[in-house]
VOVODREN-667008 format. One line per 8 residues: number of its first residue (from 1); for each residue x, z, y of N, C-alpha, C, O. Coordinates in Angstrom, 2 decimals. Each point is the difference from the previous one (the first is absolute). Example, Ala and Ser with C-alpha at 12.3 -4.5 7.8 and 13.67 -1.06 7.14 Angstrom:
<rs>
1	13.19,7.80,-5.69,-0.89,0.00,1.19,0.90,0.00,1.20,1.04,0.66,-0.02 ~ -1.39,-1.38,1.07,0.82,0.06,1.19,-0.77,0.73,1.09,0.51,0.17,1.11 .
</rs>
This chain:
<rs>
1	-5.88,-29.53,7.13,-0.34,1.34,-0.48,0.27,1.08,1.03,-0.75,0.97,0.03 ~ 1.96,-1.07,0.96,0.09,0.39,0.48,-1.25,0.36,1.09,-0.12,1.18,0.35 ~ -0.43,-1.79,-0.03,-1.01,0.06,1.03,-1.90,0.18,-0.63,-1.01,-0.02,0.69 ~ 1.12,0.17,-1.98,-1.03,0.30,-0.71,-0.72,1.39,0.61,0.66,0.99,0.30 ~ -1.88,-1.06,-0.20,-1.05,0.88,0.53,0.08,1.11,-0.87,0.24,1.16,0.34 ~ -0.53,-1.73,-1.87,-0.42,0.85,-1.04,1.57,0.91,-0.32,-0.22,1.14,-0.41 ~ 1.41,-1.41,0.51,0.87,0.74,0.54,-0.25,1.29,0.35,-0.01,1.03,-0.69 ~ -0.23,-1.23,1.96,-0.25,1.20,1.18,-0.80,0.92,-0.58,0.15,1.21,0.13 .
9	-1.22,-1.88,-0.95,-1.31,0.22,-0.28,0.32,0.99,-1.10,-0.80,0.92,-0.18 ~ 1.96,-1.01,-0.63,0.93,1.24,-0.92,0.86,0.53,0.36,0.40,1.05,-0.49 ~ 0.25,-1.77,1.70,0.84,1.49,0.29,-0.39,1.04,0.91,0.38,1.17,0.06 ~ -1.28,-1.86,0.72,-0.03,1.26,1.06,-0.39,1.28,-0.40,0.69,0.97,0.32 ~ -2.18,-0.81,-1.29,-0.35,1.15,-0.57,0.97,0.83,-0.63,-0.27,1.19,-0.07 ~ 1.50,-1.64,-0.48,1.55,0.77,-0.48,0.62,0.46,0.86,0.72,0.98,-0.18 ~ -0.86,-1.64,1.44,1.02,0.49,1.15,-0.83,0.51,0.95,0.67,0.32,0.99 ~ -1.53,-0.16,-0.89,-1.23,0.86,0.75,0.39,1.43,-0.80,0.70,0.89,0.47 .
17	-1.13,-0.90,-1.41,0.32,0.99,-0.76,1.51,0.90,-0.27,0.07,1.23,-0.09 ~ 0.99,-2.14,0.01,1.22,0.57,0.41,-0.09,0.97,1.01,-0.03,1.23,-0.12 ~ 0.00,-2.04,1.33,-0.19,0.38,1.26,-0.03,1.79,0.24,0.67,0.96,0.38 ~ -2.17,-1.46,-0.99,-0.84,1.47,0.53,0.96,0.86,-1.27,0.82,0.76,0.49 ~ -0.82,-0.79,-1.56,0.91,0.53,-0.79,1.38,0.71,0.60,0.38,1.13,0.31 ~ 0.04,-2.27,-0.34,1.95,0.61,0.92,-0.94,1.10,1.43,0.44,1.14,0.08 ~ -1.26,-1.38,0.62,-0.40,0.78,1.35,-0.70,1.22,-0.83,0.50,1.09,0.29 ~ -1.27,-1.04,-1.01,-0.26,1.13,-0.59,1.05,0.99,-0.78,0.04,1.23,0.02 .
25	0.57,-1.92,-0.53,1.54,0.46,-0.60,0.57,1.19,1.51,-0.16,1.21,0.18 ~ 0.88,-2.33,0.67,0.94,0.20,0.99,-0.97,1.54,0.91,0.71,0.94,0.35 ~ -1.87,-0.89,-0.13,-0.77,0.94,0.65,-0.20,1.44,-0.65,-0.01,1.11,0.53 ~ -0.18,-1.58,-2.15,-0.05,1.28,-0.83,1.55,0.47,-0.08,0.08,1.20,-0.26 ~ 1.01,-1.76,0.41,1.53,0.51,-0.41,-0.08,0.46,1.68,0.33,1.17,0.14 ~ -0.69,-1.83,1.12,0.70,0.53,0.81,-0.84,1.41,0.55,0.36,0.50,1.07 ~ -1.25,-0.01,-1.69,-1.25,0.48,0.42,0.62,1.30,-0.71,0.47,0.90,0.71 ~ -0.46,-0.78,-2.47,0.71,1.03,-0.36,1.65,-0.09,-0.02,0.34,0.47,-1.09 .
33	0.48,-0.76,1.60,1.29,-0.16,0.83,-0.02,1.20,0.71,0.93,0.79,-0.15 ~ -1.93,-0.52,0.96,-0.21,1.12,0.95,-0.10,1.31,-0.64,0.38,1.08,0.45 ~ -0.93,-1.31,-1.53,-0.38,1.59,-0.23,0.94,0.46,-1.36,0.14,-0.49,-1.12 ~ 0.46,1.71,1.83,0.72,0.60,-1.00,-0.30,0.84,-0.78,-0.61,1.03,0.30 ~ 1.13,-1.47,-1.88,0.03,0.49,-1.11,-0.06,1.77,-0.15,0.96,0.66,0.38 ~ -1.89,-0.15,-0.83,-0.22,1.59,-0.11,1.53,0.82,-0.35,0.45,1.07,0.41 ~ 0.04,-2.03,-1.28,1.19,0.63,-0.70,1.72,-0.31,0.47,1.09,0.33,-0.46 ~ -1.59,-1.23,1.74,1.34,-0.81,0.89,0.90,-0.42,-0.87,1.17,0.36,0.17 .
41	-1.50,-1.17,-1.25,0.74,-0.63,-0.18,-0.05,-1.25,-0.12,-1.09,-0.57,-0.02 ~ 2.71,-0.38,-0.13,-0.13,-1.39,0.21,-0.57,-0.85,-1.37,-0.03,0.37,-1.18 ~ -0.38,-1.54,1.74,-0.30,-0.95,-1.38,1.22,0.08,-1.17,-0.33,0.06,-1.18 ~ 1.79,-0.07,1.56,0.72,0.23,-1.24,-0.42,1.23,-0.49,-0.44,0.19,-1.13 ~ 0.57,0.64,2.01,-0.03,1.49,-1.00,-1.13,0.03,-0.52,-0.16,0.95,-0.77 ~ -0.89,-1.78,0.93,-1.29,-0.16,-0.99,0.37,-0.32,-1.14,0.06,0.72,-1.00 ~ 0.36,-2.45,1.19,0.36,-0.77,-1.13,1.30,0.93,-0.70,0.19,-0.16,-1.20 ~ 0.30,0.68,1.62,1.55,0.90,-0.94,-1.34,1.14,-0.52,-0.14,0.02,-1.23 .
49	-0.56,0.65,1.80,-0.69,1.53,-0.54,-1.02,-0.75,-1.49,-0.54,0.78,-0.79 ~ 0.43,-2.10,0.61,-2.07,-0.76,-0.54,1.48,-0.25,-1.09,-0.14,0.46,-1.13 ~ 1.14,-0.96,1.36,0.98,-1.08,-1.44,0.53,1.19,-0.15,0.30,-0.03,-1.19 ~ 0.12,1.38,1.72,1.02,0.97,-1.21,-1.37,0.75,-0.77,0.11,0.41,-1.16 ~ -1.38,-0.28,1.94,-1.29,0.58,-1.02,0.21,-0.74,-0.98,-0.16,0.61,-1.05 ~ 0.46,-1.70,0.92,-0.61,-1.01,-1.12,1.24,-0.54,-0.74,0.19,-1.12,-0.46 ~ 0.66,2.27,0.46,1.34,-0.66,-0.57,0.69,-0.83,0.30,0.71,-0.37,-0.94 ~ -0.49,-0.32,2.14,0.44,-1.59,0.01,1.01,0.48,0.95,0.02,-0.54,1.11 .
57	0.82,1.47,-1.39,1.52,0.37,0.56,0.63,-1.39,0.22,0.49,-0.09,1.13 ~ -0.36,-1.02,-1.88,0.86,-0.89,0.35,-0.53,-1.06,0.85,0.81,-0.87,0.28 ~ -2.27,0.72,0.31,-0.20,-0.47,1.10,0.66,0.38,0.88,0.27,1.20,0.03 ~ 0.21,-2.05,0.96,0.67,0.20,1.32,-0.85,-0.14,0.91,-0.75,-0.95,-0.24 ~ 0.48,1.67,1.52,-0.69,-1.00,1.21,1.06,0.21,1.28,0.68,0.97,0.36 ~ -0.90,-2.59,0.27,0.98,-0.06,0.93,-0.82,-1.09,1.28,-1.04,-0.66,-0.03 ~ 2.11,0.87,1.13,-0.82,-0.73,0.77,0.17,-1.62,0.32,1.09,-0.57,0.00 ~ -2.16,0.06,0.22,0.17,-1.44,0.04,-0.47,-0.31,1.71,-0.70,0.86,0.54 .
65	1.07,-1.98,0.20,-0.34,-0.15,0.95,-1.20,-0.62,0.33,-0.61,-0.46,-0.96 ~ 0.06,0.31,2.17,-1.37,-0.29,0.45,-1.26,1.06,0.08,0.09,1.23,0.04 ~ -1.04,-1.86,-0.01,-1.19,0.44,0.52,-0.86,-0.07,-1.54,0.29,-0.93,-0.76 ~ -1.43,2.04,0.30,-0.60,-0.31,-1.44,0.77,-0.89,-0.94,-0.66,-0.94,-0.45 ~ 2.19,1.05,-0.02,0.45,-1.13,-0.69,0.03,1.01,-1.72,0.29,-0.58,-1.05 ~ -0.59,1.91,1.10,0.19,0.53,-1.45,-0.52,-0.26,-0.75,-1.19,-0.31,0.06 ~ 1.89,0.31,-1.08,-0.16,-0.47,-1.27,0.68,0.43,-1.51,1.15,0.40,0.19 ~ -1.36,-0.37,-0.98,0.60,0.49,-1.47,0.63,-1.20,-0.61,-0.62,-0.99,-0.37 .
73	2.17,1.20,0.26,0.37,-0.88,-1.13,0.60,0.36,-0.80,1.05,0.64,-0.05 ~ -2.06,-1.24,-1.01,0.26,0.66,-1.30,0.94,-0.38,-1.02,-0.08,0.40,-1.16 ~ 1.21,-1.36,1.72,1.18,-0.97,-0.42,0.80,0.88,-0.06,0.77,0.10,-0.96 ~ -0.77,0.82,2.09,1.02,0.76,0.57,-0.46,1.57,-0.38,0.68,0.94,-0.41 ~ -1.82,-1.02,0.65,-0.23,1.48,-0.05,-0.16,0.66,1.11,0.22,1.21,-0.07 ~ -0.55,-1.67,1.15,0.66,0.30,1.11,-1.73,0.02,0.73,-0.71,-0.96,-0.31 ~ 0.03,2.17,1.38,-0.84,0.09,1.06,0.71,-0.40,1.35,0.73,0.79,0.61 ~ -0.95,-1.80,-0.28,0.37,0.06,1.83,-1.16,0.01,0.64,-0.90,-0.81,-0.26 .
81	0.81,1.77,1.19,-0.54,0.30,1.37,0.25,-0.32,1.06,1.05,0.47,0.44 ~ -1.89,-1.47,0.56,0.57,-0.01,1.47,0.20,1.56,0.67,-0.38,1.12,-0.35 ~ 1.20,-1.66,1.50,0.49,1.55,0.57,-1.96,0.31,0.96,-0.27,1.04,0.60 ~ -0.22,-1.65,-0.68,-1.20,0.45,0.48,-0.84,0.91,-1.23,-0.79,0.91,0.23 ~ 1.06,-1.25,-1.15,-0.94,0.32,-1.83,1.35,1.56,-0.10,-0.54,1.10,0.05 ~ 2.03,-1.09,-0.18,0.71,0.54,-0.58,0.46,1.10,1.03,0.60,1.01,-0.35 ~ -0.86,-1.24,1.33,0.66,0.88,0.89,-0.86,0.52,1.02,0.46,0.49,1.04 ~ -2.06,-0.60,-1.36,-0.79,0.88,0.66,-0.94,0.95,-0.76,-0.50,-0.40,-1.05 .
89	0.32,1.24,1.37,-1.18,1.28,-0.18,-1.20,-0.17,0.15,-0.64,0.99,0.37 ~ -0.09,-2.25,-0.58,-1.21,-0.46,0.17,-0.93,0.02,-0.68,0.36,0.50,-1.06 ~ -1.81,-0.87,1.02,-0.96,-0.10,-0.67,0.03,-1.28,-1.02,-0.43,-0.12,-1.15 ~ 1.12,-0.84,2.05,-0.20,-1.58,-0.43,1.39,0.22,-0.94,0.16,-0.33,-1.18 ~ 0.65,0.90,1.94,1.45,-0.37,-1.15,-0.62,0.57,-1.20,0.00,-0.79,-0.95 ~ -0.52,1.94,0.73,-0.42,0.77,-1.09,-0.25,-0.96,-1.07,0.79,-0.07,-0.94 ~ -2.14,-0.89,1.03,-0.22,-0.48,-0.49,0.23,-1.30,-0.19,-0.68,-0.73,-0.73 ~ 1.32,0.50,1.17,0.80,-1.59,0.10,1.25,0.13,-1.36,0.02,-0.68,-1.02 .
97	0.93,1.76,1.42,1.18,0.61,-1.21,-0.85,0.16,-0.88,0.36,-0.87,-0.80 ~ -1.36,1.42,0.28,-0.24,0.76,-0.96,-0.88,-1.33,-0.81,-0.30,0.14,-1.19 ~ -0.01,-1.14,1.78,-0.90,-1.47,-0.30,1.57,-0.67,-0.99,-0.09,-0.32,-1.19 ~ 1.23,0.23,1.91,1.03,-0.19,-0.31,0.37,0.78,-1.36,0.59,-0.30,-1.04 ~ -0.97,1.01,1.36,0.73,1.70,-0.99,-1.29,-0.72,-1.00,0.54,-0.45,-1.01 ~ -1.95,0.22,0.98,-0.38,-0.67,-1.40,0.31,-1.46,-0.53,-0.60,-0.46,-0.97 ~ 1.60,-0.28,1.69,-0.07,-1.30,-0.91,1.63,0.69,-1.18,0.24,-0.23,-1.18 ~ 0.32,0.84,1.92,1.25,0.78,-0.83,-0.84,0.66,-0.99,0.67,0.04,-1.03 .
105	-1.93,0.57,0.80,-0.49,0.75,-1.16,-0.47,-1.11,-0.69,0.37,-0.17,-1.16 ~ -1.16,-0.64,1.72,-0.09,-0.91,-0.79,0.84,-0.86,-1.29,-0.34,-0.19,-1.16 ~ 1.65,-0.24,1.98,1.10,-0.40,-0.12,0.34,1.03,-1.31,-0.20,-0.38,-1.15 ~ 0.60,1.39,1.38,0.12,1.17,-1.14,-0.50,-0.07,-1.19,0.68,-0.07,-1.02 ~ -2.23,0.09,1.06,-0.85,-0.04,-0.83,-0.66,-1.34,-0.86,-0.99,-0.13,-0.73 ~ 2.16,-0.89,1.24,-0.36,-1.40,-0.74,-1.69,-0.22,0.26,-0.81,-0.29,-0.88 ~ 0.47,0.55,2.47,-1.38,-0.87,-0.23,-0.04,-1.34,-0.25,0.86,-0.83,0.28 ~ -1.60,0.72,-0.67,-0.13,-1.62,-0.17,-0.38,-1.04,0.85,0.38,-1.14,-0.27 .
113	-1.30,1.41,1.59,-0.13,-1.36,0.97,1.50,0.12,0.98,0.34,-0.95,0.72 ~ 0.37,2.05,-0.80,1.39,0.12,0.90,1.07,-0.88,-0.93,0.83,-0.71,0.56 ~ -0.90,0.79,-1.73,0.89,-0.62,-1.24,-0.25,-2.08,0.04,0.85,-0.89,-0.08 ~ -2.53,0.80,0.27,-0.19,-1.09,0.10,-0.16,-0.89,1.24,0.02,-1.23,-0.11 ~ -0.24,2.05,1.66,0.83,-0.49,1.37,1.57,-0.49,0.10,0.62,-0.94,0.50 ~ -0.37,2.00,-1.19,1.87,-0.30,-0.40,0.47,-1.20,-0.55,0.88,-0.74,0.44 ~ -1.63,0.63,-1.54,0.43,-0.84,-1.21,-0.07,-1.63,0.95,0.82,-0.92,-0.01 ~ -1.87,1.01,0.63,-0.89,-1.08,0.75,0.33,-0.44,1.33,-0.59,-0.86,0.66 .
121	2.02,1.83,-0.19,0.17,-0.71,1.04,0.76,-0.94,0.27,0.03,-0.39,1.17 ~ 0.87,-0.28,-2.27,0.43,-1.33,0.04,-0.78,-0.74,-0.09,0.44,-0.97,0.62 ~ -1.71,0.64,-1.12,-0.84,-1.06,-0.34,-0.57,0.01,1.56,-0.49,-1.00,0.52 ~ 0.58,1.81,-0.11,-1.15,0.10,1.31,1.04,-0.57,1.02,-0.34,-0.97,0.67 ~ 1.26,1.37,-0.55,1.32,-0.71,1.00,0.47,-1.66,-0.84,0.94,-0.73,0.33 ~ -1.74,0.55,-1.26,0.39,-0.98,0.23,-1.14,-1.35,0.02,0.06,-1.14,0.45 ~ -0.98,1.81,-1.09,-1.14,-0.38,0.11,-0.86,-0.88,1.46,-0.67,-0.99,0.31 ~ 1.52,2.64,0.36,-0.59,-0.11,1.66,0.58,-1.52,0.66,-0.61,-0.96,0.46 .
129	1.89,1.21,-0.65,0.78,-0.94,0.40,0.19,-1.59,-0.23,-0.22,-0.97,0.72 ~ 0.75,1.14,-2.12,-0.54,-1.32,-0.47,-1.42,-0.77,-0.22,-0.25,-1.19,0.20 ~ -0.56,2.18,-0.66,-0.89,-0.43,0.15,-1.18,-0.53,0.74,-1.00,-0.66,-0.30 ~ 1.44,1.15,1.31,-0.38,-0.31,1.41,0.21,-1.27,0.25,-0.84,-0.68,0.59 ~ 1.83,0.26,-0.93,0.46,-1.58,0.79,-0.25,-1.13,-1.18,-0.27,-1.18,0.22 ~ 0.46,1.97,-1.84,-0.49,-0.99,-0.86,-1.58,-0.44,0.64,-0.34,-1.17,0.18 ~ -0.58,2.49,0.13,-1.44,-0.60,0.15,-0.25,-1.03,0.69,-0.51,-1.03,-0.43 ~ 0.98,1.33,1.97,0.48,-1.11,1.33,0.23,-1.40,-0.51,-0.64,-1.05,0.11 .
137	2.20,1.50,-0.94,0.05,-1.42,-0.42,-0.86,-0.88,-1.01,0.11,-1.22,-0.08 ~ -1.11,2.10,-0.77,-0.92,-0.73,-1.29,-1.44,-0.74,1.38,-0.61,-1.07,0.00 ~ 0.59,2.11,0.87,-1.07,-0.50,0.89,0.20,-1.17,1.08,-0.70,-0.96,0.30 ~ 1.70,1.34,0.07,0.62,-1.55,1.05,0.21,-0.93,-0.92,-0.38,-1.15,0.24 ~ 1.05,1.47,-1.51,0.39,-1.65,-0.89,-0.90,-0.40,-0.53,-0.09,-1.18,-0.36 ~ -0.78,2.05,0.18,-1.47,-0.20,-1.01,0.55,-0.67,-1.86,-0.22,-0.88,-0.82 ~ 1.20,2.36,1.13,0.26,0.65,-1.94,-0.90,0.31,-0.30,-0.52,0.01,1.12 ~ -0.30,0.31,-1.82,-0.88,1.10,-0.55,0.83,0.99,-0.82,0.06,1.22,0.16 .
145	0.54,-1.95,-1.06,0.90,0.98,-0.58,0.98,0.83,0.52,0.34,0.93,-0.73 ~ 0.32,-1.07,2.06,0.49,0.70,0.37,-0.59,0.78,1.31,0.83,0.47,0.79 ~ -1.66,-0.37,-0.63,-1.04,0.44,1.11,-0.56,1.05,-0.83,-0.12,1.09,0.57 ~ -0.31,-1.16,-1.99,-0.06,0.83,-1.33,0.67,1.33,-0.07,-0.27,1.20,-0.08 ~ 1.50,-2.16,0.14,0.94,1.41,-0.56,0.33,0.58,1.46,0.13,1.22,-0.07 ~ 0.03,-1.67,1.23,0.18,0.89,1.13,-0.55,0.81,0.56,0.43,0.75,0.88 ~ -2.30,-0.86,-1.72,-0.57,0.95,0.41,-0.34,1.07,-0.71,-0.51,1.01,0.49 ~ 0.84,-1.21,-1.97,0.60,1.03,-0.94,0.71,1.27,0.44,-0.32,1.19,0.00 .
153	1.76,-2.12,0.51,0.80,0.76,0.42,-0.26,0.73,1.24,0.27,1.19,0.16 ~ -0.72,-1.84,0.56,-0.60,0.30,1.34,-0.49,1.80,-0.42,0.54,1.06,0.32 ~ -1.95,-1.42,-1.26,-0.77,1.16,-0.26,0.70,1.43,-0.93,-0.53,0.87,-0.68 ~ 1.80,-1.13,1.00,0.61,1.34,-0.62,0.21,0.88,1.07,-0.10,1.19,-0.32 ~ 0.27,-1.34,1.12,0.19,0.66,1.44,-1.37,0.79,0.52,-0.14,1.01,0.71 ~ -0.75,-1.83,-1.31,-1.71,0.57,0.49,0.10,1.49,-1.59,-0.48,1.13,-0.01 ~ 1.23,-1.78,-0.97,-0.29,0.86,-1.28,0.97,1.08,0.27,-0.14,1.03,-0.65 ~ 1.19,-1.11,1.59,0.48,0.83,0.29,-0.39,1.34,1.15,0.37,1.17,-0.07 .
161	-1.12,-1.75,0.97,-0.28,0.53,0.66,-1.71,1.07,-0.94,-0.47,1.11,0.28 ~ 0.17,-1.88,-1.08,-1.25,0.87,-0.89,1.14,1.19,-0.72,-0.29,1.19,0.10 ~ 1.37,-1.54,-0.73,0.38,1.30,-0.80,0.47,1.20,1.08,0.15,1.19,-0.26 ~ 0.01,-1.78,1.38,0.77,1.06,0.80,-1.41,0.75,0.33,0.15,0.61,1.06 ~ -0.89,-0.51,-1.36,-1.31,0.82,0.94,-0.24,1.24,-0.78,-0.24,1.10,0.48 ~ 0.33,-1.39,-1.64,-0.10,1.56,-1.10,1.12,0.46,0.32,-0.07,1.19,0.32 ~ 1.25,-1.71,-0.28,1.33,0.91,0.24,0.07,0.35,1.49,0.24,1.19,0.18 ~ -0.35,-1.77,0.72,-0.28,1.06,1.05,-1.32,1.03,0.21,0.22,1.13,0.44 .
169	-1.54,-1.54,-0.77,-0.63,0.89,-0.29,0.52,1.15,-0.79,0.29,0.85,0.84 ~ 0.00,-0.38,-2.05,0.53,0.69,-0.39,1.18,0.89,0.05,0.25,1.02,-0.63 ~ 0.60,-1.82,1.80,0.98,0.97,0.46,-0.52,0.66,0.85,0.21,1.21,-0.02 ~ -0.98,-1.73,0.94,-1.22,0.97,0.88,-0.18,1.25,-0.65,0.43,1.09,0.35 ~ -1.18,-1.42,-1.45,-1.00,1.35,-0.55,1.36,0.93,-0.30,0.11,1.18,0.34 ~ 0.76,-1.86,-0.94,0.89,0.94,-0.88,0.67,0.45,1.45,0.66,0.95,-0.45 ~ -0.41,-0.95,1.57,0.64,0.50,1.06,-0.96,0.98,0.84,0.48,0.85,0.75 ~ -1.93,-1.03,-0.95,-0.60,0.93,0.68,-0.28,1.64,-1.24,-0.01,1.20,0.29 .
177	-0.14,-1.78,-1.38,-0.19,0.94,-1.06,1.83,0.97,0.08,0.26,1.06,-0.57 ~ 0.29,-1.55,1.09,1.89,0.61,-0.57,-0.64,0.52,1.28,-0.87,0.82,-0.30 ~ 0.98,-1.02,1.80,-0.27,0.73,0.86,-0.83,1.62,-0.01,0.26,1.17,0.26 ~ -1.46,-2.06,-0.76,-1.05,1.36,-0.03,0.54,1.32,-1.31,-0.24,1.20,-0.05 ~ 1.06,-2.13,-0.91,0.16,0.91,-1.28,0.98,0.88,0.60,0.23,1.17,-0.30 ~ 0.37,-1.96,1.30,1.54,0.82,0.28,-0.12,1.25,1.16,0.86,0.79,0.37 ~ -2.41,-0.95,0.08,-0.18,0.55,1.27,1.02,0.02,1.11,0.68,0.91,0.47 ~ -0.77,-2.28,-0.19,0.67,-0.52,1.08,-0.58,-0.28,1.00,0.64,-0.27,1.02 .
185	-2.00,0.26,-1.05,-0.76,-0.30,0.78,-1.33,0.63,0.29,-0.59,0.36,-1.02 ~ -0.06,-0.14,2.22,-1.58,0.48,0.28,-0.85,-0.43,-0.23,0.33,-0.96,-0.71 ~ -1.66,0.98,0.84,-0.94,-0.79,-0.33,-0.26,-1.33,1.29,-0.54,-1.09,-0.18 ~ 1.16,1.65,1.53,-0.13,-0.80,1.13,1.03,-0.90,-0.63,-0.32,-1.18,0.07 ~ 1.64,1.44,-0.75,0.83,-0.62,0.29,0.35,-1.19,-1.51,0.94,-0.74,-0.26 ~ -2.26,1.06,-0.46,-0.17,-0.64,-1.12,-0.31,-1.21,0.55,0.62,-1.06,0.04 ~ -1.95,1.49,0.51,-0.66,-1.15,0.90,0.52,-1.41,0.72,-0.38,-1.17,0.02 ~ 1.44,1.91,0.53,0.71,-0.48,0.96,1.10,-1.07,-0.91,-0.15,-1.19,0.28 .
193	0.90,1.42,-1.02,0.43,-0.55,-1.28,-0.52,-1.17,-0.85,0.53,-1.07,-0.29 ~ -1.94,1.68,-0.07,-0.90,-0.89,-0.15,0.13,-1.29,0.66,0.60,-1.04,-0.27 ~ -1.51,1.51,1.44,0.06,-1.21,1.20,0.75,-1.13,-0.10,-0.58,-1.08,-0.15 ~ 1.88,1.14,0.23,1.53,-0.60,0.15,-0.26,-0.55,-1.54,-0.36,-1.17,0.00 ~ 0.42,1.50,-0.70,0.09,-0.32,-1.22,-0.74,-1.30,-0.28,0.44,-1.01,-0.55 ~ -1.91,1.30,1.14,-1.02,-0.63,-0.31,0.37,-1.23,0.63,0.35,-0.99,-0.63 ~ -0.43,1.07,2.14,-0.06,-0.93,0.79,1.69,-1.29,-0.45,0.22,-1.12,0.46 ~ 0.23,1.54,-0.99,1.39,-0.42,-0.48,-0.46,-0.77,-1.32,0.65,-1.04,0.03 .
201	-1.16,1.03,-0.75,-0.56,-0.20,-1.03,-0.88,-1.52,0.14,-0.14,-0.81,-0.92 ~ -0.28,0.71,2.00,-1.33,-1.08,0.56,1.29,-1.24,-0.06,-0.07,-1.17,-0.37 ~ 1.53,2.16,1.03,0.89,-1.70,0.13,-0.47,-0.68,-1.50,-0.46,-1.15,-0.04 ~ 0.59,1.81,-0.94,0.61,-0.63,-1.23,-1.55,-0.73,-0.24,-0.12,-1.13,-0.48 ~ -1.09,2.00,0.93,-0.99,-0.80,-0.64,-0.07,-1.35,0.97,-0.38,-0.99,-0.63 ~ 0.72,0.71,2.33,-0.11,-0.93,0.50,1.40,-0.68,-0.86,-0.72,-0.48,-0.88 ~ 1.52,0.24,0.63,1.18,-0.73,-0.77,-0.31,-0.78,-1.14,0.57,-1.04,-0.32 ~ -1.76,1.76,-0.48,-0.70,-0.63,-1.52,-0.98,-0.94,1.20,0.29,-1.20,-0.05 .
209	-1.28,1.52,1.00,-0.93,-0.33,0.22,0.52,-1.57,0.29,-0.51,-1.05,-0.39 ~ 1.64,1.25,1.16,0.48,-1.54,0.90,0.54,-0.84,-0.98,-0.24,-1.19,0.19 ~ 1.27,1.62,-1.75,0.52,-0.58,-0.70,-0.99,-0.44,-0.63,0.22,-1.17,-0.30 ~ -1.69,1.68,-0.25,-1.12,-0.73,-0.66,-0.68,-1.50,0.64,-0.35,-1.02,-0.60 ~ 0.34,1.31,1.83,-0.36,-0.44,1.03,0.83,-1.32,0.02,-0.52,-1.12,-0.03 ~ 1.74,1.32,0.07,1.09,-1.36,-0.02,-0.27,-0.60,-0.94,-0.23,-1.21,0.14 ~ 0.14,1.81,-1.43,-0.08,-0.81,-1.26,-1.44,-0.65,-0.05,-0.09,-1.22,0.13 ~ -0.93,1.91,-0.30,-1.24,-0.84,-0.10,0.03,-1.12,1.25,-0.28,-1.18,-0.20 .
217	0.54,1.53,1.07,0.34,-1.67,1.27,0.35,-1.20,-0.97,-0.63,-0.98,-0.40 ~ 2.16,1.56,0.14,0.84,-1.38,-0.54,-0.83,-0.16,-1.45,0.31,-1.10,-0.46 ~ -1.18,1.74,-0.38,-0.46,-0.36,-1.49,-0.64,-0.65,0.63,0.25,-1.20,-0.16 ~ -1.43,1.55,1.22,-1.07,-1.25,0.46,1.22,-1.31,0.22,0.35,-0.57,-1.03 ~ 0.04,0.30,1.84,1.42,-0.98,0.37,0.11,-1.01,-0.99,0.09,-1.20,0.26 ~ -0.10,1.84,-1.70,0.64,-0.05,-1.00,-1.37,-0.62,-0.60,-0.16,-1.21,-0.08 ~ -0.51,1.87,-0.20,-1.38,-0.61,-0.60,-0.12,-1.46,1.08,0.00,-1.14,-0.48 ~ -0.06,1.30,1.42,-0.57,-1.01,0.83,1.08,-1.27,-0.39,-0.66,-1.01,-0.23 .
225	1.74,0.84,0.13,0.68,-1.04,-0.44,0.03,-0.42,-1.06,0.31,-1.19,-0.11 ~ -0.64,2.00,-1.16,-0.85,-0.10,-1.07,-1.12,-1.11,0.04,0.02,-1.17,-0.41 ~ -0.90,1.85,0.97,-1.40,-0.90,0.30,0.20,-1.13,0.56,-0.78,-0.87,-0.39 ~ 1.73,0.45,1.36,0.68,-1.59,0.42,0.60,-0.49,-0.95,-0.39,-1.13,-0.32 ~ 1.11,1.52,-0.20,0.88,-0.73,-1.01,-1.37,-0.53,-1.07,0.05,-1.14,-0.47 ~ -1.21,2.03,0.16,-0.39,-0.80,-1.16,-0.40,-1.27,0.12,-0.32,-0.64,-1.00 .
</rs>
């Protein structure tokens, strides 16, 4: 299996796609990086100005280390910003915090695909994991039944990666709408926001694209040992 054509033949179009994804990402953040914010201020003081509009005094944001690593956790309550997102006056931080600053409204407001990513990410960690090697092993031993259930499990990780696409989409919208409501931003610098936003967004759709991609491989896999066994 390892050396299977039809393999390649599913992953590459996922990782082709990554690719250009993460490079489109990395060009739009380093592109508005450069240009500073009308109102000079940093991505925290975004994300602190978008969560006290909206009541959410007991959000914290703090900084976390690395490069694009922010994120909302909503365990904690807590926004972290890299010191690139939190501690610059940028176009890109703008909207990077304030993308952040909507999964916390979300979070607030009991949406529901943020409630059901949550709920779902044990099945998906374990899914990924175990199930991965149950499939391997139903296909090398020639289980069916357990080649079955590994790719079950397998396909929670692909189902995971489908719920996450409305919830980051939507922290999008809800971060460019808090921006513009808050007049935080220009019309150049909406744009610019945009951009970053958008191009950031493609990761998650290449992430569903490659996890679909894995799974229909191994179902063919799966069918095909099917059809021997009868």
């Amino acid at each position: 299996m390892i050396f299977d054509p039809l393999y390649f033949v599913f992953m590459v179009p996922g990782l082709l796609l990554a690719l250009w994804a993460q490079a489109r990402t990395r060009g739009a953040y380093n592109k508005y990086s450069e240009f500073r914010n009308m109102q000079g201020i940093t991505g925290s003081q975004v994300a602190r100005t978008i969560l006290d509009g909206n009541g959410l005094y007991d959000v914290r944001v703090e900084e976390v280390e690395g490069e694009l690593t922010d994120h909302y956790d909503p365990s904690q309550r807590v926004l972290r910003l890299s010191p690139g997102v939190g501690r610059i006056p940028s176009v890109a931080a703008m909207g990077i915090a304030a993308h952040e600053v909507g999964h916390a409204l979300q979070h607030a407001q009991g949406y529901a695909p943020l409630r059901a990513r949550s709920g779902f990410v044990p099945v998906a960690q374990f899914g990924s994991q175990i199930g991965y090697f149950a499939l391997l092993g139903g296909l090398v031993l020639n289980i069916m039944g357990l080649a079955v259930v590994g790719l079950v499990l397998f396909a929670a990780g692909a189902v995971f990666a489908l719920i996450t696409l409305p919830v980051e989409f939507d922290a999008s919208r809800r971060a460019l709408l808090a921006l513009e409501r808050g007049g935080l931003v220009s019309r150049s610098e909406y744009g610019g926001a945009k951009d970053v936003l958008n191009a950031a967004a493609w990761t998650y759709v290449a992430g569903f694209v490659s996890s679909i991609l894995m799974v229909l491989y191994f179902a063919l896999q799966v069918m095909g040992m099917s059809r021997r066994n009868d």
